[in-house]
N, C-alpha and C positions, 0 to 999 in steps of 0.2 A: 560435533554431530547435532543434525535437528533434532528436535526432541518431538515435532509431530511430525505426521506424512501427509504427501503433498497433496493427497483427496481430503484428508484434514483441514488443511491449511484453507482448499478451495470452498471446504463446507459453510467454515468460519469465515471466510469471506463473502460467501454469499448470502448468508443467515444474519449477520451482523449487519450488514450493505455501508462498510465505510471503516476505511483506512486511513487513522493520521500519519502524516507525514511530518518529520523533524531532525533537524542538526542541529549540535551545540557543542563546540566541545569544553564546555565547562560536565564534567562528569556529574557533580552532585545537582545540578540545576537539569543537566537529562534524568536524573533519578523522578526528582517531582516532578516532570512534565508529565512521564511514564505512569507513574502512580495515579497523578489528576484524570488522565484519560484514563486507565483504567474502572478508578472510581465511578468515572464517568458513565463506564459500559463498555467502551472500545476492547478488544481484544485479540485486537494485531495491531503492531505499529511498526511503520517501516523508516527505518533510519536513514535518511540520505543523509550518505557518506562522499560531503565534498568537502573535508576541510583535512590539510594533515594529522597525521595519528589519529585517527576518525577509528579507525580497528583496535585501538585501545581502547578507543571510549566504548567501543559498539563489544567489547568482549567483559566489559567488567559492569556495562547496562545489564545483557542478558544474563551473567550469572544473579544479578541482582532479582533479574525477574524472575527466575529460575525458583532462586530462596524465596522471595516475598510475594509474589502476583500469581498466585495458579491459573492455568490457562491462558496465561498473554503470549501469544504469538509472536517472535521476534523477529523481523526479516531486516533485509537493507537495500536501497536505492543506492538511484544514479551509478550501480558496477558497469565499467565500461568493458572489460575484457575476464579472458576465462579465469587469468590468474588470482583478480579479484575476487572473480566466484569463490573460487577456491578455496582463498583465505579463510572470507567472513565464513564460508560453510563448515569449516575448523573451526569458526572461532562460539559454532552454536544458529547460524541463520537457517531460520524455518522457511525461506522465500528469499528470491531474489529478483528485484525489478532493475531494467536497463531503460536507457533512454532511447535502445533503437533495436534491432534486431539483430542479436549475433549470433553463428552458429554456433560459435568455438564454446559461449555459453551454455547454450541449448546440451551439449553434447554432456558439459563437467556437471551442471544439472542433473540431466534426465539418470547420469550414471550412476547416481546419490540417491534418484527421486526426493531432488526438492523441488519446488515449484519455482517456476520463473517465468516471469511477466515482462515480454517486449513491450518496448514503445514502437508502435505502429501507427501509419498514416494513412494508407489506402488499403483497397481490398486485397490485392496482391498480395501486400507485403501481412497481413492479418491471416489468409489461409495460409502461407509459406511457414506460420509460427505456429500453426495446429496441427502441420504435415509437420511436424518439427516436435509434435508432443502438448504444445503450450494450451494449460483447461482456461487462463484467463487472460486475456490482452488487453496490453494498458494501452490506449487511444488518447495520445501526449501530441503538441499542447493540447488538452481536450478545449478550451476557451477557444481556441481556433477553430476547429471543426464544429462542437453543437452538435445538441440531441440531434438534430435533423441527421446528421451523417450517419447515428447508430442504427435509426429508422431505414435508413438507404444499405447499411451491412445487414439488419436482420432481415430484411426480405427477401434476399437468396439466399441467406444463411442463417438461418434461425436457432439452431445450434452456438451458432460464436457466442461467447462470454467477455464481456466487454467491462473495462474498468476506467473511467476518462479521469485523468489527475492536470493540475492547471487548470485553474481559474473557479475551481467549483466551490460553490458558496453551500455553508448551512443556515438558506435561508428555502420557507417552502416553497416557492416560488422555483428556484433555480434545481431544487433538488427534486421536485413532481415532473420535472421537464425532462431530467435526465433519467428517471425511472421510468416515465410512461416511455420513453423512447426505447426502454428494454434492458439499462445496461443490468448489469447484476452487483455491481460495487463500485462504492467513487474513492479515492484518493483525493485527502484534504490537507492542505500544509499550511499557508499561511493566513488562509482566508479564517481557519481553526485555530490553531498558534502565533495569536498576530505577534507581532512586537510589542504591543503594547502590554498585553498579557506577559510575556518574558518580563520586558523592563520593570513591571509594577511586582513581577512575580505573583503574580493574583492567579494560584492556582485552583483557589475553589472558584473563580468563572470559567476556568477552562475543562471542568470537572464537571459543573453545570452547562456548560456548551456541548460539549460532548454528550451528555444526557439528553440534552434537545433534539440537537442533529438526527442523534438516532431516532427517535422521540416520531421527528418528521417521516425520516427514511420509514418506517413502520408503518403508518398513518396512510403515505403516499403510495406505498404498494399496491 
């Protein structure tokens, strides 16, 4: 069961303006990545779940968060189908992001009210996900399309909530670009949790990066 609702979840996304993004399935090595971003400030992180037994690791993170992180948001990426929903939302997911837009989603969602965030690429397929319920749409690869494309949806639709994941840097530069264009939250995975960071395990720069990013996101508004 979520432990927050999905006007919750949207609050904290847009009040925070950025979402790590991370897989690992070494479980005690997602612990401290979890902890570092929090420490950080972060308070949602979404799990993309592509590796197997991904639902083991993502059910014994969230109770971790549960006990130790008040307030961390837990959600999970890349669900391809409803059944997945399903699961993770058994297994404690506050949110659930796809990489493209499904109904069958949309329906096991909205029936729970957890929030769930299509990947979408045109205008079409972005109202189709709001006649469907959806308060945020993820705009995936976002490196492909650019601010300019969010500038081009909020102008008939000023309304749309917009979250672009892929390619986004926390650097100000990149992150004043995708603000001024309107979105309301970025989704961050590697360009924040590099490899390097993992390999070294140097979780106090990933604790102080996170701190920054936000730091910006705040500044840039």
């Amino acid at each position: 069961m979520a432990q927050f609702t999905r006007i919750e979840v949207a609050n904290a996304m847009k009040e925070t303006g950025m979402i790590p993004l991370f897989f690992n399935n070494d479980l005690e090595l997602s612990k401290k990545v979890l902890k570092a971003c929090y420490d950080g400030g972060a308070r949602l992180l979404e799990f993309t779940a592509r590796g197997d037994f991904a639902h083991e690791v993502f059910g014994e993170l969230t109770k971790y968060a549960i006990e130790n992180l008040p307030g961390m948001i837990m959600g999970v990426g890349s669900v391809t189908d409803a059944a997945a929903a399903s699961l993770y939302m058994s297994l404690g997911a506050n949110f659930i992001v796809t990489p493209v837009l499904r109904e069958d989603i949309a329906m096991v969602c909205n029936r729970r009210k957890v929030l769930w965030s299509p990947g979408c690429g045109t205008l079409t397929e972005i109202t189709r996900a709001e006649e469907l319920g959806c308060e945020i749409v993820k705009l995936f690869p976002g490196d492909i399309y650019g601010p300019q494309f969010v500038k081009g949806v909020k102008g008939p639709q000023p309304w749309t909530s917009i979250m672009p994941t892929g390619g986004v840097k926390p650097t100000e530069e990149n992150l004043k670009g995708w603000f001024d264009a309107g979105v309301t939250c970025v989704g961050m995975g590697s360009k924040l949790i590099s490899k390097e960071i993992i390999a070294n395990q140097d979780y106090k720069k990933l604790e102080q990066d996170c701190r920054n990013a936000l730091q910006i996101i705040k500044s840039v508004r």
